[in-house]
DRENLUMGU-815384 format. One record per atom (N, C-alpha, C): x, y, z. Coordinates in steps of 0.2 Angstrom, whole numbers, padded with zeros to 4 digits, always signed. Layout:
XYZ
...
This chain:
-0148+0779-0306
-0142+0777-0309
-0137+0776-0303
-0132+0772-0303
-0127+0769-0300
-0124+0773-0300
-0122+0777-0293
-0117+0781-0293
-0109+0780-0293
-0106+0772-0293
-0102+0770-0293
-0101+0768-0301
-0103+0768-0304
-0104+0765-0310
-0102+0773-0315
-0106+0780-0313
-0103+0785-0313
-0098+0786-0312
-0094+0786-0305
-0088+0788-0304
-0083+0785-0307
-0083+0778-0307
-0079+0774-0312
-0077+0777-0316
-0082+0779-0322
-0083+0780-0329
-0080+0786-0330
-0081+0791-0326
-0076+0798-0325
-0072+0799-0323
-0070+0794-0316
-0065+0794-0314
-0058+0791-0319
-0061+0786-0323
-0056+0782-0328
-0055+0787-0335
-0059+0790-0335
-0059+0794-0341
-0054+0801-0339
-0056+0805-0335
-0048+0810-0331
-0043+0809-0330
-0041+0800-0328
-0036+0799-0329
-0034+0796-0334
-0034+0793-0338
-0035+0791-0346
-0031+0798-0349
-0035+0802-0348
-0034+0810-0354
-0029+0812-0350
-0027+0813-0344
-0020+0814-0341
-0015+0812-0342
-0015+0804-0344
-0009+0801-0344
-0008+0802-0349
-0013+0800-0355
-0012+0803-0363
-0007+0812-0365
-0010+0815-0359
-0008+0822-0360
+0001+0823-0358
+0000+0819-0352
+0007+0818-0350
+0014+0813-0354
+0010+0810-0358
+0015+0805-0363
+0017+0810-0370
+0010+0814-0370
+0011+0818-0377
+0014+0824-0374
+0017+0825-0370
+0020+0832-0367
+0028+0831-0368
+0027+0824-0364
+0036+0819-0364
+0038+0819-0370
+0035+0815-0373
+0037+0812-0379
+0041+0815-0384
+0035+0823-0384
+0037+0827-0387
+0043+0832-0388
+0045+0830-0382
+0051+0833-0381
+0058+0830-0383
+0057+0823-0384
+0062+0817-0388
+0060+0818-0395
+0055+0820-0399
+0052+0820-0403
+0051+0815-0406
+0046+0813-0403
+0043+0805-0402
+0036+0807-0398
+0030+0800-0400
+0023+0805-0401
+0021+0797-0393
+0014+0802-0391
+0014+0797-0385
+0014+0790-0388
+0009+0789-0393
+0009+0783-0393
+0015+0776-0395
+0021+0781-0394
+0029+0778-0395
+0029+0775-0385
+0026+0776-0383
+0029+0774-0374
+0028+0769-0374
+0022+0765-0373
+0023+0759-0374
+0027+0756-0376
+0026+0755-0380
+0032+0749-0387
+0038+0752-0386
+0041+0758-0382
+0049+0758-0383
+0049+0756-0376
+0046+0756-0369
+0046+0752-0363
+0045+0746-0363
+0041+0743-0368
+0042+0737-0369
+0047+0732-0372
+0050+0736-0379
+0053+0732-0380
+0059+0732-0376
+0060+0738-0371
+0067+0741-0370
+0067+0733-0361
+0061+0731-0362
+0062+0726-0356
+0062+0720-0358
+0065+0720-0366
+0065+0713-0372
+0071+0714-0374
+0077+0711-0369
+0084+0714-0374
+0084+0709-0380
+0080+0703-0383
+0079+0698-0388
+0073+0700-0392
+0069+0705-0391
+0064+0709-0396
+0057+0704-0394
+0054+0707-0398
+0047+0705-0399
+0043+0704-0405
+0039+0700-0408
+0038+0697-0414
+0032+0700-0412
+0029+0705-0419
+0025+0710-0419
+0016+0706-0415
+0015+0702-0415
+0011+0701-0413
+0013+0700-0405
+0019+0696-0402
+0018+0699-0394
+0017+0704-0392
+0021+0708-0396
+0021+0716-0395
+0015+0718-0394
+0009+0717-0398
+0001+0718-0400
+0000+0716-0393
+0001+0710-0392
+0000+0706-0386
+0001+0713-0378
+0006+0712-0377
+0009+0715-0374
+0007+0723-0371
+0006+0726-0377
+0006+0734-0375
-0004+0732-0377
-0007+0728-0377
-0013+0730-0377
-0016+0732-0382
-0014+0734-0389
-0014+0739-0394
-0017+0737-0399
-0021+0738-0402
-0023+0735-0410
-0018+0735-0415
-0017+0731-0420
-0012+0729-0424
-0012+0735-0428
-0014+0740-0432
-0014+0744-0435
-0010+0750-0430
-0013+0752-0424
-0007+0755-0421
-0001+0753-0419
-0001+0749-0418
+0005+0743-0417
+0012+0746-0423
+0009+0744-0427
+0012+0741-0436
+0013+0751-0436
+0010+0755-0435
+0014+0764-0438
+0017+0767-0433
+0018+0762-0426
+0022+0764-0420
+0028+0761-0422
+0027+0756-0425
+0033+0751-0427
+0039+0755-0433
+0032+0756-0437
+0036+0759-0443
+0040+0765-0441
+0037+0770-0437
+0040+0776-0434
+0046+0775-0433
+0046+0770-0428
+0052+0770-0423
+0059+0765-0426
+0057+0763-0433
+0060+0758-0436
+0064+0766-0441
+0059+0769-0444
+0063+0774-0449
+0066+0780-0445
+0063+0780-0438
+0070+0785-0434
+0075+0781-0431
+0076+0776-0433
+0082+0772-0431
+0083+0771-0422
+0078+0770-0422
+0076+0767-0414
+0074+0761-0415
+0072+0756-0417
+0070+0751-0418
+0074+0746-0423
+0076+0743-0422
+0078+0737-0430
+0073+0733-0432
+0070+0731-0434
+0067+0723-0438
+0072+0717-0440
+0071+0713-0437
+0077+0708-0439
+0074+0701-0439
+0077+0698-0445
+0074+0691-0446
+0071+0689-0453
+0063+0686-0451
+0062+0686-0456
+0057+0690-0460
+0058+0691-0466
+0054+0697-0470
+0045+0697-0468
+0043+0702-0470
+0035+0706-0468
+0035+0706-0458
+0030+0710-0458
+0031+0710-0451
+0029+0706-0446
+0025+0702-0449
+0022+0697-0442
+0027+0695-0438
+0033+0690-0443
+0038+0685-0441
+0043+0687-0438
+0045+0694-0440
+0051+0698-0437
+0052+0699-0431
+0059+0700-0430
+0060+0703-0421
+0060+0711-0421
+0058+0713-0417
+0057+0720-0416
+0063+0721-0410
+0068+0725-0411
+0072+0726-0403
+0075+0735-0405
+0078+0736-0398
+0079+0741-0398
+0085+0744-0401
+0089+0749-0404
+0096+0749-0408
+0099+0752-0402
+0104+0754-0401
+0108+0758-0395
+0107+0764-0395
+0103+0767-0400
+0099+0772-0401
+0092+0773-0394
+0091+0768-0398
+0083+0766-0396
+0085+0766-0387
+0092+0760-0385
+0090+0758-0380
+0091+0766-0374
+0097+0770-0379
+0099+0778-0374
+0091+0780-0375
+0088+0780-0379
+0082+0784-0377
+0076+0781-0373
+0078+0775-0373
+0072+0771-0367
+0075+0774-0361
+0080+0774-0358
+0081+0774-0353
+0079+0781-0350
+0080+0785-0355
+0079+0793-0354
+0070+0792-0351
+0066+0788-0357
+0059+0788-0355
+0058+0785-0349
+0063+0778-0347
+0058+0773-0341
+0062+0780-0334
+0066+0781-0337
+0069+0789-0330
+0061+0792-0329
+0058+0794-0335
+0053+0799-0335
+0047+0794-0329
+0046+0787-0332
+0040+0784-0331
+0040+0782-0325
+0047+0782-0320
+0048+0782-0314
+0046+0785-0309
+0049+0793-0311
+0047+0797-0308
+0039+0801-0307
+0033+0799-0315
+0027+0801-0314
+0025+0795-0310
+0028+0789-0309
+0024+0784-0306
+0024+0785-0297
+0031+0786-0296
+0033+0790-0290
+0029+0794-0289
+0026+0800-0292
+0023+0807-0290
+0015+0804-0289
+0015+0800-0293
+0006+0797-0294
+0006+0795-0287
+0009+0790-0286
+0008+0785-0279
+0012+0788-0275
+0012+0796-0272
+0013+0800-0267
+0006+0800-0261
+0007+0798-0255
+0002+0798-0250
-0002+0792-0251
+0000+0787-0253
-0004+0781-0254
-0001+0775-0252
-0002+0772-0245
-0001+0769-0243
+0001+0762-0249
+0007+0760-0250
+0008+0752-0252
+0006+0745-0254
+0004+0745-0249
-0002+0740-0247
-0009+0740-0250
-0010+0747-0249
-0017+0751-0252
-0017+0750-0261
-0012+0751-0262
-0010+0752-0270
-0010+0746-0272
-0008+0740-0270
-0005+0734-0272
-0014+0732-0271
-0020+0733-0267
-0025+0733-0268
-0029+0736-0274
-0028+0742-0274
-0030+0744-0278
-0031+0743-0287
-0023+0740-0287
-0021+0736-0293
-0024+0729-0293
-0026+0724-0290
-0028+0720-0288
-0037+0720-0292
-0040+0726-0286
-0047+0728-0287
-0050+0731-0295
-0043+0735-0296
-0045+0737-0303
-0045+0730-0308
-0038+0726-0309
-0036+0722-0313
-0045+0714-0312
-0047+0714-0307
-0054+0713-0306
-0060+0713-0309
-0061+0722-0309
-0065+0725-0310
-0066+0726-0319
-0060+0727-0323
-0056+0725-0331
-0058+0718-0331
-0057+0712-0328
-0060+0706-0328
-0068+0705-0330
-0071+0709-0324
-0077+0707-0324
-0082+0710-0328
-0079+0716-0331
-0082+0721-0336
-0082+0717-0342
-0076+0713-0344
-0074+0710-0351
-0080+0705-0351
-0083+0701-0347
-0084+0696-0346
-0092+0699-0348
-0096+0705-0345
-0102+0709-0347
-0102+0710-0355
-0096+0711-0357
-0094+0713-0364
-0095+0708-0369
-0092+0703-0367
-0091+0694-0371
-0099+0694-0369
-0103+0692-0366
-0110+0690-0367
-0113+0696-0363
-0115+0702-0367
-0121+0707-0364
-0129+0708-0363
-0132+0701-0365
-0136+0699-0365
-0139+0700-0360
-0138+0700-0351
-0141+0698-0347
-0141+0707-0347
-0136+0709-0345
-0135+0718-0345
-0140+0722-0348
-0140+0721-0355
-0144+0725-0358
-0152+0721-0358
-0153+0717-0355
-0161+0715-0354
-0166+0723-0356
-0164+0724-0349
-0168+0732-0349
-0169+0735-0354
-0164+0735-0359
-0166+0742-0364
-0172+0738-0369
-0172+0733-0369
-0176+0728-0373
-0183+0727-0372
-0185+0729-0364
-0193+0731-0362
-0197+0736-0366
């Protein structure tokens, strides 16, 4: 077996449950749950909001999480809905609620970002992101037709 292919797949997987651990530890301290970071980072870089499907777009999300992140933060008065009725059409922005508490979170998302890229060279990093944002390319691309990949299992 590919030991790099391993490392990967563990390597992505401890950080993954990290970052999850470290958003659900923040969050909860605004009383607000991880999967609130995204969409309040995002919209909070949308001073004109986002029509629920950029937003899907944008943070990467399936629409079902999208749609109970939205409603959340719409019923704690961090969010408005504005425009036109049902959610697809609508603008999503942040209230002056929302936008004091973004700024509290992108203070937080600075600082772990800071800590993370402690001892790594700049340069190295902007490759790094580079090699990964590649690697997510070329993995999709195995996904979209796995036909050649999984030959093997089919002997």
């Amino acid at each position: 077996m590919n030991d790099r292919f391993i490392r990967l797949s563990v390597s992505l997987s401890r950080l993954q449950k990290v970052i999850q651990r470290i958003k659900t530890d923040g969050m909860n301290r605004i009383e607000l749950k991880a999967g609130h970071t995204l969409v309040l980072c995002q919209l909070d870089a949308a001073p004109d909001g986002y029509r629920f499907s950029e937003l899907t777009e944008r943070c990467d999300l399936d629409p079902a999480m999208i749609s109970r992140v939205l409603a959340d933060l719409v019923r704690s008065g961090l969010v408005q809905k504005c425009g036109a009725p049902g959610k697809y059409n609508a603008i999503y922005r942040l209230t002056e609620a929302g936008r004091d508490r973004a700024v509290r979170v992108r203070a937080v998302v600075a600082d772990v970002s800071r800590r993370a890229d402690e001892g790594i060279d700049p340069g190295e990093l902007a490759i790094f992101y580079k090699v990964l944002a590649q690697l997510t390319e070329n993995l999709e691309a195995v996904e979209a037709d796995p036909t050649a990949a999984f030959a093997p299992l089919e002997d």
